[in-house]
C-alpha positions as a Python dict, from the first residue, in 0.01 Angstrom:
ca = {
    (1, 'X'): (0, 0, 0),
    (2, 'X'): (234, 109, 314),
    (3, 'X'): (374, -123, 500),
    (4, 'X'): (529, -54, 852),
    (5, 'X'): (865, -192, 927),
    (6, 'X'): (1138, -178, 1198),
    (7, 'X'): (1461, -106, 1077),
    (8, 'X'): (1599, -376, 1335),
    (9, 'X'): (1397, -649, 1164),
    (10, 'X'): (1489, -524, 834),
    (11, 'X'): (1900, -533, 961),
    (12, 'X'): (1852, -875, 989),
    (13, 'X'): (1847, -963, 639),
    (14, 'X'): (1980, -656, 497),
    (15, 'X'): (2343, -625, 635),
    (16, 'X'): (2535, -365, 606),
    (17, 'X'): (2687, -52, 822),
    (18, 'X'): (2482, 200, 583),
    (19, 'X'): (2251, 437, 838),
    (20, 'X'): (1874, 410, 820),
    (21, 'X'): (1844, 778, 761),
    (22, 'X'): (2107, 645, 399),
    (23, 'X'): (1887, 379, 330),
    (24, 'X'): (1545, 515, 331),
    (25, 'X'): (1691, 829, 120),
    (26, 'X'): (1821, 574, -126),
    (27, 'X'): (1543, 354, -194),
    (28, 'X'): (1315, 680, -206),
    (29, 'X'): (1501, 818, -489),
    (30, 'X'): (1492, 430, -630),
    (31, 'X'): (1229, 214, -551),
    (32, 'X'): (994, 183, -244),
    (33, 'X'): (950, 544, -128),
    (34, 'X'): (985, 569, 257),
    (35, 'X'): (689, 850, 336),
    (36, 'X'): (829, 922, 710),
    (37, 'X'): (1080, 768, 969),
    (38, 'X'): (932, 744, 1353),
    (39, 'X'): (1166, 680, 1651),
    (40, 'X'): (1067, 441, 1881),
    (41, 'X'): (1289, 368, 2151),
    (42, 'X'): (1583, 261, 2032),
    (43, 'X'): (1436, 150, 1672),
    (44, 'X'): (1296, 324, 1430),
    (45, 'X'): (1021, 271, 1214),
    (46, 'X'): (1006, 280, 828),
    (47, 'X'): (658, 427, 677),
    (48, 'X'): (702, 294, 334),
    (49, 'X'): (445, 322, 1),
    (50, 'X'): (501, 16, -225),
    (51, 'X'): (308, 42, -536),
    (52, 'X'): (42, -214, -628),
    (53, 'X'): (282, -337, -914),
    (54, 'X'): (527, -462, -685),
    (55, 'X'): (399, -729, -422),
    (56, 'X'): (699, -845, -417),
    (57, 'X'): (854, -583, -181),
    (58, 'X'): (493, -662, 11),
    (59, 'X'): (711, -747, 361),
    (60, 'X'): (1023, -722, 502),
    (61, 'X'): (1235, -935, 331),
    (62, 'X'): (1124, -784, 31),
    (63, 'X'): (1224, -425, 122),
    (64, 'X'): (1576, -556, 241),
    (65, 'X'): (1600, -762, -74),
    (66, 'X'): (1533, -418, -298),
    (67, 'X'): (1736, -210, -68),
    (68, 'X'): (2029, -424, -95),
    (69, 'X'): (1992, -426, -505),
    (70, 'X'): (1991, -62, -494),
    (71, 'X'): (2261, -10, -198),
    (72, 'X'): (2494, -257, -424),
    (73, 'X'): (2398, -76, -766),
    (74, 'X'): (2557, 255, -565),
    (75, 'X'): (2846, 67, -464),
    (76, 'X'): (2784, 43, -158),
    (77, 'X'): (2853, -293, 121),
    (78, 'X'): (2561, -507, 134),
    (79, 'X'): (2507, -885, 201),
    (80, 'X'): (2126, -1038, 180),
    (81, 'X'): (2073, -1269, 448),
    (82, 'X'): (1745, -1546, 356),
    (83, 'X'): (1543, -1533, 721),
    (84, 'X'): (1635, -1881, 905),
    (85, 'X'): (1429, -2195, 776),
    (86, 'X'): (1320, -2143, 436),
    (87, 'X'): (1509, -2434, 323),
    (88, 'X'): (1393, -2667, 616),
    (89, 'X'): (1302, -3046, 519),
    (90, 'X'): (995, -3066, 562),
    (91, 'X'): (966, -3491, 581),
    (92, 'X'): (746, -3594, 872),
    (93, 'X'): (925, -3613, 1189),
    (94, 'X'): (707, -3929, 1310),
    (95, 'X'): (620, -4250, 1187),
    (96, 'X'): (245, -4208, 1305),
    (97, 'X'): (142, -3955, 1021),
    (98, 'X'): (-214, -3786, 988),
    (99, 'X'): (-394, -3788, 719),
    (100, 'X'): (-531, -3431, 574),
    (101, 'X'): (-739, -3456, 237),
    (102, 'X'): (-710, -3150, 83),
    (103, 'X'): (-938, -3112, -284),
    (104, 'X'): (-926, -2785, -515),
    (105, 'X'): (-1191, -2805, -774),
    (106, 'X'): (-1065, -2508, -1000),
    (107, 'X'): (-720, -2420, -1014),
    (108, 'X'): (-824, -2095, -1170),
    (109, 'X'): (-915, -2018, -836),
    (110, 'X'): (-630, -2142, -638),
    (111, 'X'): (-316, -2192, -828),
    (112, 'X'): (-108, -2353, -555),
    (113, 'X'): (-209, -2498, -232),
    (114, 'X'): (23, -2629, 52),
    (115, 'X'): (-33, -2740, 380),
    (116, 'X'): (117, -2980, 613),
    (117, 'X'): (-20, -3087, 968),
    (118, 'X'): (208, -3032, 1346),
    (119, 'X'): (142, -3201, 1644),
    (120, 'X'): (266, -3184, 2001),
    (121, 'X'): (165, -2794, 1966),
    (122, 'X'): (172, -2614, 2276),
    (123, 'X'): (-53, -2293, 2275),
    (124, 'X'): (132, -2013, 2469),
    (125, 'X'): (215, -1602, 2419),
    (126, 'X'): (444, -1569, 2179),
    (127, 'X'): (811, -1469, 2249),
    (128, 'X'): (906, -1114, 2311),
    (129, 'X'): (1079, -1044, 2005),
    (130, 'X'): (766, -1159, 1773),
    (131, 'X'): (494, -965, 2014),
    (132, 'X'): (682, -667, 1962),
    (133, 'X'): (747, -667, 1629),
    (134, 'X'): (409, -736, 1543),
    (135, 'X'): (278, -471, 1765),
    (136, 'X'): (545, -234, 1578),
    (137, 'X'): (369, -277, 1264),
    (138, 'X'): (7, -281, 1394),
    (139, 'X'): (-81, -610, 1481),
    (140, 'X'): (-202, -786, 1815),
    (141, 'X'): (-37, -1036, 1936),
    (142, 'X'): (-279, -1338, 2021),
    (143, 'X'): (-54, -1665, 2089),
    (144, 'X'): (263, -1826, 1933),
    (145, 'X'): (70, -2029, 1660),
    (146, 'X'): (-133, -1706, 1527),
    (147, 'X'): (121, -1457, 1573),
    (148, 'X'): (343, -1668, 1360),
    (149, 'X'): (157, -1684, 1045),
    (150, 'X'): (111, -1279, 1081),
    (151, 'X'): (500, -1296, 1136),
    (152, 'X'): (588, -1463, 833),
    (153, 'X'): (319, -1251, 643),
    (154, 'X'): (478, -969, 697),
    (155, 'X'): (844, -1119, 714),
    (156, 'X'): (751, -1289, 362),
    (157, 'X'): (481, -1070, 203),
    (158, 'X'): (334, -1473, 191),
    (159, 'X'): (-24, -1486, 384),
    (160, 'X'): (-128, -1788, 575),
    (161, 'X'): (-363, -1939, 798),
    (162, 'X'): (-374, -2193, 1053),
    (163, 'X'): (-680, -2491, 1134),
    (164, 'X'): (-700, -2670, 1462),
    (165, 'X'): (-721, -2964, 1289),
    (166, 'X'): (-901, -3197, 1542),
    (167, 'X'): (-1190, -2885, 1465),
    (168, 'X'): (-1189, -2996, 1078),
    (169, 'X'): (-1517, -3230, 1027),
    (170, 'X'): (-1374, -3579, 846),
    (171, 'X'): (-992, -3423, 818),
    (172, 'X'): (-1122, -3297, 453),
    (173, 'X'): (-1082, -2972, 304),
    (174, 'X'): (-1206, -2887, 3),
    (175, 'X'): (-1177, -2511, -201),
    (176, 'X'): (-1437, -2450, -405),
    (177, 'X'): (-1678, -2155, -554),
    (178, 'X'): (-1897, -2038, -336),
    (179, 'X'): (-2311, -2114, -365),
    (180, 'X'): (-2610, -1852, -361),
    (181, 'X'): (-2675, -1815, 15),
    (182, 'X'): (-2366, -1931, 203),
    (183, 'X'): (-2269, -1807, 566),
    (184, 'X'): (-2008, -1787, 739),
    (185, 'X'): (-1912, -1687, 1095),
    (186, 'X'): (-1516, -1541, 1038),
    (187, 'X'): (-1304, -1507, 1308),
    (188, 'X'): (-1401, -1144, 1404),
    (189, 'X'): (-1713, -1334, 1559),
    (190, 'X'): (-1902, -1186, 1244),
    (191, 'X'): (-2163, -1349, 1031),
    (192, 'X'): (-2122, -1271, 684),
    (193, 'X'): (-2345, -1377, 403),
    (194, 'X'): (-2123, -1505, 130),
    (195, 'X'): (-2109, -1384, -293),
    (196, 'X'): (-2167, -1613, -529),
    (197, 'X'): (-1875, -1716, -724),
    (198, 'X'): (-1638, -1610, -408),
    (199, 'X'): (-1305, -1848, -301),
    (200, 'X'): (-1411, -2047, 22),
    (201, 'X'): (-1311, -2406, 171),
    (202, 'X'): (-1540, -2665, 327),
    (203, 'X'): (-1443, -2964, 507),
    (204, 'X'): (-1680, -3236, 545),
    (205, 'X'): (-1969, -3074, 707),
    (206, 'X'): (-1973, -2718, 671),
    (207, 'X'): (-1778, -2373, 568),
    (208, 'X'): (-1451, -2341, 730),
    (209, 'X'): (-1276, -2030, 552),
    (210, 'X'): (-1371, -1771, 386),
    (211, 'X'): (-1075, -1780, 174),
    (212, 'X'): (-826, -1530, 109),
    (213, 'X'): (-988, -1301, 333),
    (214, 'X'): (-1059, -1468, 666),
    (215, 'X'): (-1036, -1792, 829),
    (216, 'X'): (-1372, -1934, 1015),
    (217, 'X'): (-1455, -1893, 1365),
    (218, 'X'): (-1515, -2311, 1391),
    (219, 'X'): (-1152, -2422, 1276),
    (220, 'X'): (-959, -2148, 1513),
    (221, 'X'): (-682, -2224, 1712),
    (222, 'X'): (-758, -2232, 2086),
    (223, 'X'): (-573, -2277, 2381),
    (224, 'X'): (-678, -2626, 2401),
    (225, 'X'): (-571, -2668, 2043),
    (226, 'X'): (-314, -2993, 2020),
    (227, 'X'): (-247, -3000, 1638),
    (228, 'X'): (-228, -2765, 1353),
    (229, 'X'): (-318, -2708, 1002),
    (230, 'X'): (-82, -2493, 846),
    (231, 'X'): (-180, -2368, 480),
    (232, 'X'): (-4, -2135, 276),
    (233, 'X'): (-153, -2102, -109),
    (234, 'X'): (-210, -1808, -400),
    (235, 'X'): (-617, -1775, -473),
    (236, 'X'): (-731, -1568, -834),
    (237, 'X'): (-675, -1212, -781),
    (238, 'X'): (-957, -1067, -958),
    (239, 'X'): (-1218, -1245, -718),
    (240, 'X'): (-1024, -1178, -441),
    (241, 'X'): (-1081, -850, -504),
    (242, 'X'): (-1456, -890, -618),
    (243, 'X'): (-1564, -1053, -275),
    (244, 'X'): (-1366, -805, -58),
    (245, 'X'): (-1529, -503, -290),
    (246, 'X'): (-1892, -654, -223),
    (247, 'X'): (-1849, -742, 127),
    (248, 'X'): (-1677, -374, 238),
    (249, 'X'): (-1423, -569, 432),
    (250, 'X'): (-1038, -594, 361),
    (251, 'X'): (-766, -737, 597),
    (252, 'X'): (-385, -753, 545),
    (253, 'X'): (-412, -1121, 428),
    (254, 'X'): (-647, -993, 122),
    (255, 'X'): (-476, -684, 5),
    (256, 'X'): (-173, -902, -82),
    (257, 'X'): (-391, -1171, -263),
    (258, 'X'): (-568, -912, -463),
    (259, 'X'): (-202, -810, -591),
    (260, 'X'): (-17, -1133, -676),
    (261, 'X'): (177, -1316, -497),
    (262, 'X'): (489, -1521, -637),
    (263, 'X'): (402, -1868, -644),
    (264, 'X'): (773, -2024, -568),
    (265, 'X'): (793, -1793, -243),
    (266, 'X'): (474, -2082, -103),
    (267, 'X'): (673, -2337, 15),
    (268, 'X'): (931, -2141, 154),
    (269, 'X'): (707, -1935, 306),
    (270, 'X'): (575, -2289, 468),
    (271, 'X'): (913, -2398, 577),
    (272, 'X'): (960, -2111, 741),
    (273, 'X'): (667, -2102, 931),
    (274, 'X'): (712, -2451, 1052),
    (275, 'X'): (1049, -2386, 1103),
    (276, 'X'): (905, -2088, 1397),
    (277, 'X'): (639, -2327, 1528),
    (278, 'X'): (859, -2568, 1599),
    (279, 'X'): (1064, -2312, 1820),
    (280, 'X'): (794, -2146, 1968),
    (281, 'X'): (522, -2452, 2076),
    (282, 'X'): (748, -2778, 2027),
    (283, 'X'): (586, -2868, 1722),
    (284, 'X'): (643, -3166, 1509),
    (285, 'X'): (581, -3251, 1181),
    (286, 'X'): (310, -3535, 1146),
    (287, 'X'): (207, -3544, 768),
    (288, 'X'): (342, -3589, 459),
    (289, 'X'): (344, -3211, 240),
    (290, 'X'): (55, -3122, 37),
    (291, 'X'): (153, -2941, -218),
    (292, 'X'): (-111, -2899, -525),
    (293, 'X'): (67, -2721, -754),
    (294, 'X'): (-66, -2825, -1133),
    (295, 'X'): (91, -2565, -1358),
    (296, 'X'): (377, -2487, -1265),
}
C-alpha cells in the first residue's frame, strides 16, 4: 500500500531538526521505504510503500511514530508528539442527550463498535489547512464534517464514517450479515447489489451502510444536516476483503479494514475526531459513548 504524506503534517508529530531528504533515507534502509520525494511549493511530499503486514504505519502518525523509533535507535533527536485530542472526555456536553441504539449481531464480524452523536453541527468548507492536506494526498475536500473523518483516516490509519442522524429511520442501527438480494445505493450515487454473507448496517427501515466499504447515499451528511453520527469500529478482515473482491470496488476506508486495524487506536481515533468537529462546525456532544467492545 503507498500512502501519500506531507512532510509538514508529518513534522507535527515527529519533531526533530533531522532533514526530510535524512529521514526518508533512514526509514528506507529501516522500515517504510519512501519510493520518491515530490516538491510542492514549499512542502514536500513523501511517496511511501508500507507493506500489508504493517497497518499500523497505515497514516501519518504512524510513519512519524516509526520514523522517530528508528531516528532514536541512530541516536539521533526526536520527540513524538500524540496529534491534539486523543485523550478528550468524551461525557456529553448537555443534559438533553439523544438516544442512538446501536445492535451488532456477530462480533466475529465487528469486533469493536463506537459511536457517539454531536449536535449544534454547522455544515461549512473545511479550513484551509485540512482542504489542503487532503488534496495533498488525493482526496476532495467536500465540507468540515466529511473531510474530517478522511482527516483522521489518514492522520490515524483509523477509518470512519459519519450519519446525519435525523436521516437514521427509528435512531437504530443494527450490523448484521448481509441477505441474498440486498441493495444498496452508496454514496457514489451507485446501486450495488449486495453478497451474501457481506458486513452491512440497517436502521429501522432499510440499508444504511455498506460497511467497511461505503456509507449509504440515505444517511449522508448534507448541508442541511443539524446532528451527527460519528462511528469509528474494526469489521472481520477476511470478508472485508471477500465483498470488495466480488464487487470490483475498493476505497481507502476498505484497504485498511482488509489489513487490521488495532483495536485500542478506536476510541482515540473517536476523540480525536470529535475533538476536530467541535473546532470546525461548533459541535457538541449530545449522547452518552457507545462503545461495544466484548472481547477485549
Amino acid at each position: 500500500m503507498n500512502l501519500f504524506i506531507p512532510v509538514s503534517w508529518l513534522r507535527e508529530y515527529l519533531k526533530t531538526d533531522v532533514a526530510a531528504k535524512t529521514i526518508a533515507k533512514e526509514m528506507s534502509l529501516c522500515g517504510p521505504s519512501v519510493d520518491r520525494i515530490e516538491k510542492r511549493g514549499e512542502d514536500y511530499i513523501f511517496d511511501i510503500e508500507v507493506t500489508s503486514n504493517r497497518p499500523d504505519a497505515f497514516s501519518v502518525y504512524g510513519i512519524a511514530r516509526e520514523a522517530h523509533a528508528i531516528l532514536t535507535n541512530l541516536g539521533q533527536k526526536s520527540t513524538l508528539i500524540p496529534p491534539p485530542g486523543i485523550d478528550l472526555n468524551l461525557e456529553p456536553d448537555t443534559q438533553e442527550k439523544l438516544i442512538l441504539d446501536v445492535t451488532v449481531k456477530d462480533s466475529k464480524l465487528c469486533p469493536r463498535f463506537c459511536a457517539i452523536v454531536l449536535n449544534n453541527v454547522k455544515i461549512n468548507p473545511s479550513p484551509a489547512l485540512i482542504k489542503n492536506r487532503l488534496e495533498a494526498v488525493g482526496i476532495r475536500s467536500i465540507n468540515n464534517i466529511v473531510d474530517l473523518t478522511n482527516y483522521v483516516m489518514i492522520e490515524t490509519g483509523q477509518p470512519m464514517h459519519a450519519f446525519d442522524f435525523d436521516k437514521i429511520k427509528g435512531s437504530k442501527m443494527t450490523l448484521r450479515a448481509s441477505r441474498e438480494g440486498e441493495i444498496i445505493t452508496t454514496l457514489d450515487g451507485q446501486k450495488r447489489k449486495i453478497p451474501t454473507g457481506s458486513i452491512v448496517i440497517e436502521d429501522s427501515k432499510r440499508l444504511i451502510d455498506l460497511a467497511g466499504i461505503m456509507g449509504g447515499e440515505n444517511s449522508q451528511i448534507s448541508g442541511r444536516t443539524k446532528r451527527v453520527i460519528l462511528f469509528v469500529q474494526a469489521y472481520d478482515t477476511e470478508q472485508i476483503r471477500k465483498t470488495t473482491q466480488a464487487l470490483a470496488f475498493r476505497t481507502n476506508a476498505s484497504s485498511r479494514f482488509e489489513k487490521g486495524l488495532d483495536l485500542d487506536g478506536i476510541l482515540p481515533s473517536l476523540a480525536r475526531a470529535t475533538y476536530l468537529a467541535k473546532k470546525t462546525s461548533g459541535a457538541r456532544i449530545a449522547s452518552e459513548l457507545i462503545d461495544i467492545y466484548p472481547k477485549k
